[in-house]
C-alpha positions in Angstrom: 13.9 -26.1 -38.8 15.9 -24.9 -36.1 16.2 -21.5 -37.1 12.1 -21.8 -37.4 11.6 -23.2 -34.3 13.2 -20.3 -32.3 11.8 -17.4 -34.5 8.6 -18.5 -33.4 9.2 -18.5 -30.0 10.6 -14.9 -30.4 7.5 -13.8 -32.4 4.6 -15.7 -29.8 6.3 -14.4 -26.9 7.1 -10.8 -28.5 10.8 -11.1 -27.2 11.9 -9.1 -29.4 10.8 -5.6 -30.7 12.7 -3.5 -34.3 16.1 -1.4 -32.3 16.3 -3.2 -29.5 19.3 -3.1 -27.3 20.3 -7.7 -26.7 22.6 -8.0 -24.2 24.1 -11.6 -24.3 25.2 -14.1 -22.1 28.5 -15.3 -23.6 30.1 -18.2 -21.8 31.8 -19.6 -25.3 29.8 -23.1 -24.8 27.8 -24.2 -27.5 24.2 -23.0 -26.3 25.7 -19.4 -25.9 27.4 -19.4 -29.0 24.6 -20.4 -30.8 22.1 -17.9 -29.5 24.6 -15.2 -30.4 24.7 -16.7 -33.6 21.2 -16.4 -34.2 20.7 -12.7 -33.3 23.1 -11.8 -35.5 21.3 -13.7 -38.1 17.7 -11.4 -36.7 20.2 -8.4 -36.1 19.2 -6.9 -39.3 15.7 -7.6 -38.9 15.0 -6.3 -35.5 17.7 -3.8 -36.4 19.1 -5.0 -33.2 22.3 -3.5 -31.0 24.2 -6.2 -29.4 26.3 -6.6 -27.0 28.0 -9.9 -25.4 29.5 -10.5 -21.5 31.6 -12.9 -20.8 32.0 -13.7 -16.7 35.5 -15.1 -15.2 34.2 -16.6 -12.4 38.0 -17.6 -11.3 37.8 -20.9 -11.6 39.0 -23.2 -14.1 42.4 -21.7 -13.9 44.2 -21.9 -17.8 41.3 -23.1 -19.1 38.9 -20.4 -18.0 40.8 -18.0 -19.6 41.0 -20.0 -22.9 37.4 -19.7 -22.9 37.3 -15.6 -22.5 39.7 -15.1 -25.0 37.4 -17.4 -27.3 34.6 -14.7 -26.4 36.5 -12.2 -27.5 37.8 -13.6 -30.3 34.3 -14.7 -31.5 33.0 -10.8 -30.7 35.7 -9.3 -32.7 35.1 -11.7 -35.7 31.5 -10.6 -35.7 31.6 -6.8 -34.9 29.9 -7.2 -31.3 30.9 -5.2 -28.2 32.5 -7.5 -26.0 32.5 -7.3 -22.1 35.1 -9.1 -20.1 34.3 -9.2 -16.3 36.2 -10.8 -13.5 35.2 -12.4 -10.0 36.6 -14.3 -7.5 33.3 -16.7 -6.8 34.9 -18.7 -4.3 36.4 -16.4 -2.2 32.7 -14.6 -2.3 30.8 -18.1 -1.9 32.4 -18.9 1.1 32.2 -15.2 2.6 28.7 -15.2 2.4 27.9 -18.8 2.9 26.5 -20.1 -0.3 27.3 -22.2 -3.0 30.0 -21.9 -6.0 26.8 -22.1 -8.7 24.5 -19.8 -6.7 27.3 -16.9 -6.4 28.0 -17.6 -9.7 24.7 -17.1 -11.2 24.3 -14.1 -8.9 27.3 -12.1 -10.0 26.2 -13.1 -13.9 22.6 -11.3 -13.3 24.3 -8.4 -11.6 27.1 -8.1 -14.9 24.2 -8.2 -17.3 21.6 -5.9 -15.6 24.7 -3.6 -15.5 25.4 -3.8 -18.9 21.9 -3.7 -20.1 21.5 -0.6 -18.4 17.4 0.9 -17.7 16.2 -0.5 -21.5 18.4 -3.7 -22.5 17.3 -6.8 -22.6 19.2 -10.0 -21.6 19.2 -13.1 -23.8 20.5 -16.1 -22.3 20.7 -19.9 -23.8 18.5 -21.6 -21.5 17.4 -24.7 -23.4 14.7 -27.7 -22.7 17.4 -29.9 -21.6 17.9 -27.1 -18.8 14.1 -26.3 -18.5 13.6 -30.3 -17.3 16.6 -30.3 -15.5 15.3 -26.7 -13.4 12.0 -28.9 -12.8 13.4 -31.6 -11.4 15.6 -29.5 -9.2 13.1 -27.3 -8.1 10.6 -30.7 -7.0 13.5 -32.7 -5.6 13.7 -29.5 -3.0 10.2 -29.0 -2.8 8.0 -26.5 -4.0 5.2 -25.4 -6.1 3.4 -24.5 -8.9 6.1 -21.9 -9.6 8.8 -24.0 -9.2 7.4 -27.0 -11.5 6.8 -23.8 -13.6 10.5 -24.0 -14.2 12.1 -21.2 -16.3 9.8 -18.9 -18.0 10.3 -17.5 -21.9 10.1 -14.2 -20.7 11.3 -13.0 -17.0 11.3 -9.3 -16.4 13.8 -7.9 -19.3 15.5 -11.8 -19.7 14.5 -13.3 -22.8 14.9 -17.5 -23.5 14.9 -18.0 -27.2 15.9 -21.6 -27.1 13.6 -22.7 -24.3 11.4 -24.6 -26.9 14.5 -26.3 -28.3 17.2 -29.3 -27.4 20.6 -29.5 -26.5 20.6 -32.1 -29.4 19.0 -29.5 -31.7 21.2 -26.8 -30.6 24.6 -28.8 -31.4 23.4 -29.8 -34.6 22.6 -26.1 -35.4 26.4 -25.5 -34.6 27.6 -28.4 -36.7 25.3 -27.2 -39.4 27.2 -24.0 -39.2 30.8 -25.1 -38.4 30.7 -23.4 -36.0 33.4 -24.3 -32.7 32.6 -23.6 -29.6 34.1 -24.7 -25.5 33.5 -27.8 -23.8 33.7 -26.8 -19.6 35.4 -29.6 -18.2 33.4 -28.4 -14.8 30.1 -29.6 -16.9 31.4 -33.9 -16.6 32.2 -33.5 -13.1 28.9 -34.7 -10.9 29.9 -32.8 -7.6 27.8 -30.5 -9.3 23.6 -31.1 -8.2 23.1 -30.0 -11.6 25.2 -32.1 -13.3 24.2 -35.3 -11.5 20.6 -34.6 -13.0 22.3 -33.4 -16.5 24.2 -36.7 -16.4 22.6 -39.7 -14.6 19.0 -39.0 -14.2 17.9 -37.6 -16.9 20.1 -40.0 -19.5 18.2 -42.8 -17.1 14.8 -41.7 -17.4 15.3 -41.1 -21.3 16.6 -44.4 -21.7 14.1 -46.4 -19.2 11.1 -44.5 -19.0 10.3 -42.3 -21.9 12.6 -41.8 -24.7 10.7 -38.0 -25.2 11.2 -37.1 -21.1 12.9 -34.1 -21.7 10.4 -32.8 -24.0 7.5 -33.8 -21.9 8.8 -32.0 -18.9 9.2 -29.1 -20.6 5.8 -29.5 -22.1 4.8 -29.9 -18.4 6.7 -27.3 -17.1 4.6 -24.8 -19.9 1.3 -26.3 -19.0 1.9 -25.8 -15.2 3.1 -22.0 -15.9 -0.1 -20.6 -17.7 -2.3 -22.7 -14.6 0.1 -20.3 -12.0 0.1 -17.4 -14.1 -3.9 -17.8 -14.2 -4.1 -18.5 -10.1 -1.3 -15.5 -9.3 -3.5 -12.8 -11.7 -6.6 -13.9 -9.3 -4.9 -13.5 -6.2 -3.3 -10.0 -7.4 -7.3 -9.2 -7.7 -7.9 -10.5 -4.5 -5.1 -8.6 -3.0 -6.7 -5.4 -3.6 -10.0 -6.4 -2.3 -8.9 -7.8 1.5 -6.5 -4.7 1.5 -8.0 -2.5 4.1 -5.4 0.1 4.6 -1.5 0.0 3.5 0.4 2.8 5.7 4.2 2.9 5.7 4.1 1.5 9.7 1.3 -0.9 9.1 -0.8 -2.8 6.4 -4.4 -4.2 7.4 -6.1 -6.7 5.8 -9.4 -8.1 6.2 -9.6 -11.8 8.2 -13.6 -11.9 6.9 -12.2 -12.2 3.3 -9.2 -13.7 3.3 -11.3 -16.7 5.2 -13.3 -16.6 2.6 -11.0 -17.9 0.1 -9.7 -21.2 -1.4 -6.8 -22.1 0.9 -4.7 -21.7 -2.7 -5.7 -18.7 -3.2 -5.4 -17.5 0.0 -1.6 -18.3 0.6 -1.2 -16.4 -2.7 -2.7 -13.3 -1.1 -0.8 -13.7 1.8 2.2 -14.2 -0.1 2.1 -11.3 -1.9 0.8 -8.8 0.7 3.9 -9.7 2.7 6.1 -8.6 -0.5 3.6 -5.7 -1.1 4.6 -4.8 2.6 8.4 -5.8 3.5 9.3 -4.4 -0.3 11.7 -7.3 -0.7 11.8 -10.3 -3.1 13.5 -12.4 0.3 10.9 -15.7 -0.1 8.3 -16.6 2.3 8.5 -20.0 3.4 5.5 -22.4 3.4 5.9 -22.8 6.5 5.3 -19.0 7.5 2.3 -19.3 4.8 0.9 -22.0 7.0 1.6 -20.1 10.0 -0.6 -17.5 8.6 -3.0 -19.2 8.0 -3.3 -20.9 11.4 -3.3 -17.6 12.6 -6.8 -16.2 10.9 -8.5 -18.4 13.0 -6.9 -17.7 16.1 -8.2 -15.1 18.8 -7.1 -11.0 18.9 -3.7 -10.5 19.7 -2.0 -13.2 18.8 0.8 -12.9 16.6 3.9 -14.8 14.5 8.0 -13.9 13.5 8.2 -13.1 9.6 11.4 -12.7 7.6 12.7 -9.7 6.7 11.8 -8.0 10.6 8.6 -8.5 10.0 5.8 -9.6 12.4 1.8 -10.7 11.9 -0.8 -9.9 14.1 -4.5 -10.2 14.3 -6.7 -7.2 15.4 -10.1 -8.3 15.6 -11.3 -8.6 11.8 -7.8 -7.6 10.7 -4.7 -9.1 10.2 -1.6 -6.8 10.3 1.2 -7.1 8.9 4.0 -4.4 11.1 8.0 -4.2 11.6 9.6 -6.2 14.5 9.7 -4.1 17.8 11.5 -4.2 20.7 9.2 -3.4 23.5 8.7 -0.6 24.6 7.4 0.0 27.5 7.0 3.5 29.2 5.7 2.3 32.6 4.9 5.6 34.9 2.9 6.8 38.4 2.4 10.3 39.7 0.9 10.8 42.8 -1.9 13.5 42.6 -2.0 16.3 45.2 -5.1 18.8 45.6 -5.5 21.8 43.6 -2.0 21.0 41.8 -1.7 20.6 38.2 0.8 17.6 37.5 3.0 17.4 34.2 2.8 13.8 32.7 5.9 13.7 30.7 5.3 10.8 29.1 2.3 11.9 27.0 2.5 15.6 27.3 -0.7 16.2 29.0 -1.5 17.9 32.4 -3.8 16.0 34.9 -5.6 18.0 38.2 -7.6 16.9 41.3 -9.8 19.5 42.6 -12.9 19.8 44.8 -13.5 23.1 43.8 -15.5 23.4 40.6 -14.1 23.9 37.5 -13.1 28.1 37.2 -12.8 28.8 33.5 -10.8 32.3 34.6 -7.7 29.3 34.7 -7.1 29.8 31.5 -7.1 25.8 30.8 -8.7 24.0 28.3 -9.9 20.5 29.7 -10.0 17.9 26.9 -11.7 15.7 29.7 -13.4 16.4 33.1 -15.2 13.8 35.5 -16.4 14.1 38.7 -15.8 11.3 41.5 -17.5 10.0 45.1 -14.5 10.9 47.5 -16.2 9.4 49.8 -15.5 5.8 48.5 -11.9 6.6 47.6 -9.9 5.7 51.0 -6.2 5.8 49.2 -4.3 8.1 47.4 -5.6 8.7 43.8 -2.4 7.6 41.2 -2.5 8.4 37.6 -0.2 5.4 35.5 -0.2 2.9 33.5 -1.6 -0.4 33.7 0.0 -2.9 36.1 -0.5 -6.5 36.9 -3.2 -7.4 39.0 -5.9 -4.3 38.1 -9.7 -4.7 38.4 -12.1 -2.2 37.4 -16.1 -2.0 38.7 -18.6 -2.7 36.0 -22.3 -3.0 36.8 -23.7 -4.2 40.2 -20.1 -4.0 41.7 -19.0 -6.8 39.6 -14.9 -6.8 39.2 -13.5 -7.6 36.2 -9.5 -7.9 35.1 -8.4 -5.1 33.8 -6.8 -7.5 30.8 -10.2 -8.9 30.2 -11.7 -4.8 30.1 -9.0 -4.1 27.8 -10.0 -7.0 25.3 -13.8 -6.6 25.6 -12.9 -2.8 24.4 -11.3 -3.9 22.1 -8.1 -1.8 23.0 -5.2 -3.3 20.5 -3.3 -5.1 22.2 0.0 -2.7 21.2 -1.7 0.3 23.0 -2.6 -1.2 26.0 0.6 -0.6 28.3 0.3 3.4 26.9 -3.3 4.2 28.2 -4.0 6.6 31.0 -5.9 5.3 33.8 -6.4 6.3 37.4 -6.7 4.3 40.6 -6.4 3.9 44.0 -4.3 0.8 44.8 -5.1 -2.1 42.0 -8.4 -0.6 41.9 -9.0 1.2 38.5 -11.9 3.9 38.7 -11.1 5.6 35.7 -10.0 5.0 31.7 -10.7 8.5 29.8 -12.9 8.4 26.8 -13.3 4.3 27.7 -14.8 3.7 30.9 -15.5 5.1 34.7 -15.9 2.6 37.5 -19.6 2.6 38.5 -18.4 2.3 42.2 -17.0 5.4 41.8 -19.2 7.5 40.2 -20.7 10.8 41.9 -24.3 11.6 41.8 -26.6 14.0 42.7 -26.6 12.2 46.1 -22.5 12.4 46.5 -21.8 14.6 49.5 -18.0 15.0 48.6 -16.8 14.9 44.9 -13.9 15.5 43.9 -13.5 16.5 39.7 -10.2 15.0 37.7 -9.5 17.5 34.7 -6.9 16.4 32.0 -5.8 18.9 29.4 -2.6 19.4 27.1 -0.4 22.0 27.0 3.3 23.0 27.2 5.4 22.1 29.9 6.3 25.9 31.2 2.9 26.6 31.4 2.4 24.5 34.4 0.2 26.0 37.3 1.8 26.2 40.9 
């Protein structure tokens, strides 16, 4: 029945495939000596090439190397490559400030992705007992559907035979068998979060609740899995529809659409165009999600902190997602002198005042000409960037601030302490290619104009 049980499991979830390379996760406790067990029984099969890794995790002290020499001995008895690797988890836990069971399940992955190589797959002895005992971890911290989701059959290249099956099962598989396996002494002691739900809660609910809880978690934990796998395939669709443009400096996405979406699916959008974009696995926060949400509704400009150096902004219709900046703000002012071409470093252009007309025997290309009323200008004539305080004319000598220009144009907020401008005092008269003061336009009726060329070139070949 046992046997039966996990077969099908294997065949509904295609786990397994005829010369596949099984690299197993060999602790020497029952579940893992079991599941070797039965791919050995499927070696011949699959026609199957096994392998088994045992981790020393450095704990334990005497008994922990009882239990790798069990491995091995177990390995040897049936013809499987063995793999002995060693770790000190504590010393690594406390030098990168996480727990003894999360190092330890890190350094486990790494060993068996190692072993397994581009093509192997990695079985491990994840059971239902664990599956509930995941779920209930996973909502006592708070999360999800994918958390309630619990363990999966299939994850990437790991593969959970026994996810369908009991502890109680599994043990009487062994004694079925006669076959011995370790007891962890680690596994009574209920420092352990894990343990304390292994031990007290789940023996509680069992016993006072529901006599099947284990099995109906599990059962839950399935049911709750297809529902996310169903909701993340529509927001992968989705994705690709509110993606406007993905650059390597910047990904756009559209506000219009992304408002336009159920508040579930929308935070699974988010979600995964901030993986699409960082290229990191590092988890988003719900609170960041929510933050991202409140931010679709908010006005141009506004933006939020993301993990990873990341940053979210909104652009008019379009929320971008961009790397954390210091700012960087090249501030400059050059004077401009009559009949003198004047080198503007900062964005390799060339700038001249003259009240001569344009001669084209100068040999310069002007990317922009306009001409001005000197009459009205009664200061010197600066070209810089913006400053605090600006104004600029707009119709019938009405003033506005130069910020509120800026956001009208709808200049991005990022450019806007890099655009060119010219003025006299705080008074802007000029923005090339956005707007010219009406103030200080020349007309046929201007006595004295004066004409502002801008063109690009190399330094050297400034005029004198």
């Amino acid at each position: 029945m046992f046997l039966e049980k996990v077969q099908k499991t294997i065949t509904q979830y295609h786990m397994l495939q005829k010369g596949d390379f099984v690299v197993v996760g060999l602790s020497g406790g029952a579940d893992s000596v079991a599941l070797l067990e039965v791919l050995c029984i499927l070696q011949k099969k699959y026609q199957l090439k096994i392998e088994a890794v045992h981790i020393h995790h450095g704990l334990r002290g005497e008994e922990a190397n009882h239990d790798a020499y069990f491995a091995k001995e177990l390995c040897e008895k049936k013809s499987v490559p063995f793999h002995l690797l060693e770790y000190d988890i504590q010393r690594e836990a406390k030098a990168q400030g996480i727990g003894l069971e999360e190092m330890g399940r890190k350094r486990r992955y790494e060993a068996f992705y190692k072993i397994a190589e581009e093509y192997g797959k990695i079985a491990v002895a994840h059971h239902q007992n664990d599956q509930a005992e995941t779920l209930l971890f996973n909502l006592c911290r708070g999360t999800g559907l994918s958390g309630l989701s619990a363990m999966s059959p299939i994850r990437d290249r790991i593969i959970r035979p026994f996810l369908f099956v009991t502890r109680r099962e599994i043990e009487e598989f062994l004694k079925e068998n006669q076959l011995s396996y370790c007891e962890d002494s680690t596994n009574k002691i209920q420092q352990y979060t894990r343990n304390k739900l292994r031990l007290s809660v789940l023996p509680f609910l069992e016993k006072n609740i529901n006599q099947k809880t284990v099995e109906h978690m599990a059962k839950t934990a399935s049911i709750l899995a297809e529902e996310n796998d169903f909701l993340e395939q529509t927001a992968q669709k989705m994705l690709k529809e509110v993606i406007i443009k993905k650059g390597a400096e910047k990904m756009r996405l559209s506000v219009t659409k992304l408002l336009q979406q159920h508040s579930a699916i929308r935070k699974r959008i988010l979600k995964k165009a901030f993986y699409l974009y960082s290229s990191t696995q590092q988890n988003i926060s719900y609170v960041h999600l929510k933050q991202l949400e409140e931010l679709l509704k908010k006005q141009t400009g506004k933006s939020i902190a993301l993990p990873c150096g990341c940053k979210a902004f909104l652009e008019y219709d379009m929320l971008i997602f961009a790397k954390q900046t210091q700012p960087n703000k090249k501030y400059y002012e050059y004077e401009l002198l009559p009949e003198k071409a004047t080198y503007i470093k900062e964005i390799d252009k060339f700038v001249k005042l003259s009240f001569n007309a344009y001669k084209k025997a100068e040999k310069t290309f002007p990317i922009c000409t306009k001409e001005f009323n000197y009459d009205k200008i009664k200061e010197n004539i600066v070209c810089r960037t913006r400053r605090q305080g600006d104004v600029i004319s707009i119709s019938g000598g009405h003033k506005k601030k130069l910020k509120d220009f800026f956001i009208d144009a709808k200049i991005p907020r990022e450019q806007r302490d890099t655009v060119l401008l010219f003025a006299v005092g705080k008074e802007v008269f000029w923005i090339p290619y956005y707007r010219v003061a009406d103030d200080f336009l020349a007309d046929k009726t201007t006595k004295n104009k004066i004409r502002i060329s801008i063109w690009e070139g190399e330094h050297h070949e400034r005029e004198n």
